[in-house]
C-alpha positions in Angstrom: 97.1 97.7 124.8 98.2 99.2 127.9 96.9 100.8 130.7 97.9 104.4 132.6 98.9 104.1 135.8 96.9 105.8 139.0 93.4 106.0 137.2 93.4 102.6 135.4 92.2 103.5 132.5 92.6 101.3 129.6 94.3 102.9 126.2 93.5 100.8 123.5 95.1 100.4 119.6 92.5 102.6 118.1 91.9 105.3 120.6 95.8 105.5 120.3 96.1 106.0 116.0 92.6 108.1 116.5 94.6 110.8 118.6 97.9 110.5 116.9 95.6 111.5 113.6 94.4 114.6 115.1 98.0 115.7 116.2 99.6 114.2 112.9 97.2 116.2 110.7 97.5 118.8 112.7 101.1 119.3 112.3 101.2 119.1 108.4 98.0 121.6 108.6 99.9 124.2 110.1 102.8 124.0 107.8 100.2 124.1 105.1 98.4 127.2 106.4 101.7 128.7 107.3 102.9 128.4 103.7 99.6 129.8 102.6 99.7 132.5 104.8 97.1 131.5 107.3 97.2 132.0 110.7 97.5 129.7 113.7 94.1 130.7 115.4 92.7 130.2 111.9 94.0 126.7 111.5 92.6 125.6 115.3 89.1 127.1 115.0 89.2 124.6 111.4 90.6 121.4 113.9 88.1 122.1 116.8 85.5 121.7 114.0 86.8 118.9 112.3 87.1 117.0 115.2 83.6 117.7 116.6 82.6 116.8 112.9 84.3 113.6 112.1 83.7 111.6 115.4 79.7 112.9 115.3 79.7 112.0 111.8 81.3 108.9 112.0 79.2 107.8 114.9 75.6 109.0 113.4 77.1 107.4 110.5 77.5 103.9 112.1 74.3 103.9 113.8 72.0 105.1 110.8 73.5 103.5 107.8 74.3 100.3 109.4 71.8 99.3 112.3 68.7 102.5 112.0 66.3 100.7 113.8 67.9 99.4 116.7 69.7 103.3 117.3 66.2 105.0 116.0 64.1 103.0 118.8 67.1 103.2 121.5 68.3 106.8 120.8 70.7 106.8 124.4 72.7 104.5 122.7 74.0 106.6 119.8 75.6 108.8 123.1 77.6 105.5 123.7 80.7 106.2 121.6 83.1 104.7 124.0 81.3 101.2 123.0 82.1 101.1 119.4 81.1 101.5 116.1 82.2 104.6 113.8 81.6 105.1 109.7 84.4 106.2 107.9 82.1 107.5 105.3 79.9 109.4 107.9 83.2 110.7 109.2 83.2 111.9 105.7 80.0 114.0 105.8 80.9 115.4 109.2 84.6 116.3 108.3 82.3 118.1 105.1 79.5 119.1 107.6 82.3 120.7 109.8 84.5 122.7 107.1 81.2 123.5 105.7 80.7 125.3 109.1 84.1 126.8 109.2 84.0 128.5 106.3 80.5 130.1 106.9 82.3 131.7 109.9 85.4 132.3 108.5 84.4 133.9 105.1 87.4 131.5 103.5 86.8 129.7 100.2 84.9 126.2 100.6 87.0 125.2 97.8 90.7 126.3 98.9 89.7 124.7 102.6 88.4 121.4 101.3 91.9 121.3 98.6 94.1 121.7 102.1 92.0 119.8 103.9 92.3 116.9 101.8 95.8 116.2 102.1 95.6 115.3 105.3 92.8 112.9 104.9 94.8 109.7 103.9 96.7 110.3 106.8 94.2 110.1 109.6 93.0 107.1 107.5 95.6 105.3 107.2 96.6 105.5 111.4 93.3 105.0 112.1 92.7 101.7 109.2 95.7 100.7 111.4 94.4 100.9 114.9 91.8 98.7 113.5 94.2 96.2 112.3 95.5 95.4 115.8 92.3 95.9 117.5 91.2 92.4 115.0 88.5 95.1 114.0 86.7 95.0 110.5 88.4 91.7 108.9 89.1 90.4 105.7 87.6 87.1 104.5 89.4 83.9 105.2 92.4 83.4 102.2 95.3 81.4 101.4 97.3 84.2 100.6 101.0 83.7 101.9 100.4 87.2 103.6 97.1 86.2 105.4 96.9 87.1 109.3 95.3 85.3 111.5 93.1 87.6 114.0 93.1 85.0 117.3 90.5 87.2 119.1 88.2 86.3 116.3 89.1 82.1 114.9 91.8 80.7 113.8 91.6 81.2 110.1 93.7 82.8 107.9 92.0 86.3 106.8 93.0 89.0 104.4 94.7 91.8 106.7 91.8 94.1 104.6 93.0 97.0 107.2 96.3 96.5 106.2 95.7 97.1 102.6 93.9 100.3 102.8 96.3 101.7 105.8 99.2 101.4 102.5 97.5 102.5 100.5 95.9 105.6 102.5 100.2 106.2 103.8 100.9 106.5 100.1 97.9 108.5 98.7 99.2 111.0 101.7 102.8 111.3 100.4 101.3 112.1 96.7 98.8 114.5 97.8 101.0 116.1 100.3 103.8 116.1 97.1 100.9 117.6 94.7 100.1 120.1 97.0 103.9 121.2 98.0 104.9 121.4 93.9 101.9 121.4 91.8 99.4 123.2 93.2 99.2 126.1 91.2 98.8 124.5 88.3 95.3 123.0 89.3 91.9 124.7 89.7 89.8 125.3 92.6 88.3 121.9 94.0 90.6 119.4 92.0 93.0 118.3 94.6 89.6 117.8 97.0 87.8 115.9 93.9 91.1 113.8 93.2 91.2 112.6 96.6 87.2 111.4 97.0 88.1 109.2 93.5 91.4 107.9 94.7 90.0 107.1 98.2 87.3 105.7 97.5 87.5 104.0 94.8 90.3 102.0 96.9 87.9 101.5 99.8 84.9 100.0 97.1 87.9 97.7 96.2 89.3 97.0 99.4 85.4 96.1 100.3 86.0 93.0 98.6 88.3 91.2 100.6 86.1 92.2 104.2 83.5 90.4 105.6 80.5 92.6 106.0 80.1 94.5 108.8 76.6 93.1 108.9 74.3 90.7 108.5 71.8 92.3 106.7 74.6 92.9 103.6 74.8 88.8 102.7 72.0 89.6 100.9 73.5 92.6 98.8 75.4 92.1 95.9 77.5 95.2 96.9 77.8 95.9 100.5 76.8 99.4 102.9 80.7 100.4 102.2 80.6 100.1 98.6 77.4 101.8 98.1 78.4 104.6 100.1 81.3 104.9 98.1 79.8 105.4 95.0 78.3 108.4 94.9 82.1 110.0 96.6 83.9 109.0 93.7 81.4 110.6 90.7 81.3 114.0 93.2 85.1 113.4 92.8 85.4 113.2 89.4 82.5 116.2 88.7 84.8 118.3 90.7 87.8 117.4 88.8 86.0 118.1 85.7 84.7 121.1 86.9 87.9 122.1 88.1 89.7 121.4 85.1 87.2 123.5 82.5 87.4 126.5 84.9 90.8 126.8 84.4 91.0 126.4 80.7 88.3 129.0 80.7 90.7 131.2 82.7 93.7 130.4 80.5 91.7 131.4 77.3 90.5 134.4 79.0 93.8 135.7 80.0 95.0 135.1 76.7 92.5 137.3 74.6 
C-alpha cells in the first residue's frame, strides 16, 4: 500500500482495516459501556483481552485447522504472524477464549459481555473481509457475473469479489445489531443478541463459502470445505442460545405475572 517514511516499513491493506477494527470497535464499545454504565478502565482491560485473544486465536486457528502437520512438526513457525495466515473462526474462539477470561476477572456476566460484545463483531469483520479484498487475499471462483473482479496479482480471470460479499453484508449486520442493541435490547433475554449474531454470521460465511476457492488443497476432496464445517456448529450454539434466551424470558414474564 504505502510505506512510512524514515524506517521503511511497509503498511499493507490488511494490517491497515486490522487496526482501524480495533479503534472502530473500540469507539462504539465505549459508547456502549458508557450507556450501560461501565467504566472506561473496565472497557480497556475487555480490549487488551480481546485483542491478545483474536489475533492468537486466529493464528492457532490457521495453522491447526488448516495445515496441523506442517505447524505441529515446525512449531517456530506458528510465532511467524507477520507471514500470513489468520482463521476467522479461530479468531472466534479466542475473541470467546478472551471474554471468557475477562469476565472470570471481572466478576461481570458472560452473557451481558458476549450481548455487547457482539455488536461490534460485524464491524471488525467487515474492515477486515475488506483488507482482504484489496490484498487479492481469499478469492472467489472464476464467474461471468457482470460484477466479477479480476485479482491481477493472482490471473487474469474474472472471480467472484467473495470478500466483497461478506464485507456488505458484515457493514449491514453491524448497523442492525448496533440498532437492536440501541432500541430493543430490553426486550430480549440474556445471550440472544450474542446467539443471533453466530446464526446470522455464519450462516452468511457457510454461504459465502461457495463462491471461494478453497483455501487449500486438501478441501477439493470435501464436499463442504474447513470454513463451512467450522461454521456449523456456530450457528446451532447460535440458535440454542436464542432458544434458551427466549424461554427464560417467558419463564420470567409468567413469573412476574402470578
Amino acid at each position: 500500500m504505502f510505506t512510512i517514511p524514515g524506517i521503511d516499513w511497509p503498511v499493507r491493506w490488511y494490517g491497515l482495516m486490522w487496526a482501524l477494527s480495533f479503534i472502530g470497535s473500540h469507539f462504539v464499545m465505549n459508547r456502549i459501556y458508557r450507556t450501560e454504565g461501565r467504566t472506561e478502565k473496565d472497557l480497556d482491560l475487555l480490549t487488551l483481552y480481546i485483542i491478545i485473544g483474536t489475533v492468537v486465536g486466529a493464528r492457532l486457528g490457521h495453522c491447526l485447522f488448516y495445515d496441523p502437520g506442517y505447524y505441529l512438526s515446525n512449531p517456530v513457525e506458528i510465532l511467524k504472524v507477520y507471514e500470513g495466515g489468520l482463521a476467522s473462526h479461530g479468531g472466534a474462539l479466542g475473541i470467546l477464549a478472551g471474554m471468557w477470561m475477562y469476565c472470570r476477572k471481572t466478576k461481570e456476566s458472560w452473557l451481558w459481555v458476549f450481548d455487547k460484545i457482539v455488536v461490534v463483531v460485524p464491524l471488525a469483520a467487515a474492515l477486515i473481509r475488506f483488507g482482504n479484498l484489496m490484498n487479492s487475499e481469499i478469492i472467489g471462483k472464476p464467474t461471468d457475473v457482470p460484477w466479477a473482479f479480476i485479482f491481477e496479482s493472482v490471473d487474469k480471470l474474472p472471480r467472484h469479489p467473495a470478500q466483497l460479499y461478506e464485507s456488505i453484508f458484515c457493514a449491514i449486520l453491524f448497523f442492525v445489531m448496533y440498532y437492536l442493541w440501541k432500541n430493543k435490547r430490553h426486550q430480549f433475554g440474556p445471550g440472544f443478541m450474542f446467539g443471533l449474531l453466530c446464526v446470522m454470521l455464519f450462516t452468511e460465511r457457510f454461504i459465502d463459502e461457495f463462491f471461494k476457492e478453497n483455501q487449500e488443497a486438501f478441501e477439493n476432496a470435501m464436499t463442504l470445505n474447513m470454513g463451512q464445517l467450522l461454521s456449523i456448529p456456530f450457528v446451532l450454539i447460535g440458535l440454542f442460545m436464542m432458544w434458551r434466551s427466549t424461554k427464560f424470558l417467558n419463564t420470567t414474564k409468567d413469573s412476574s405475572s402470578v
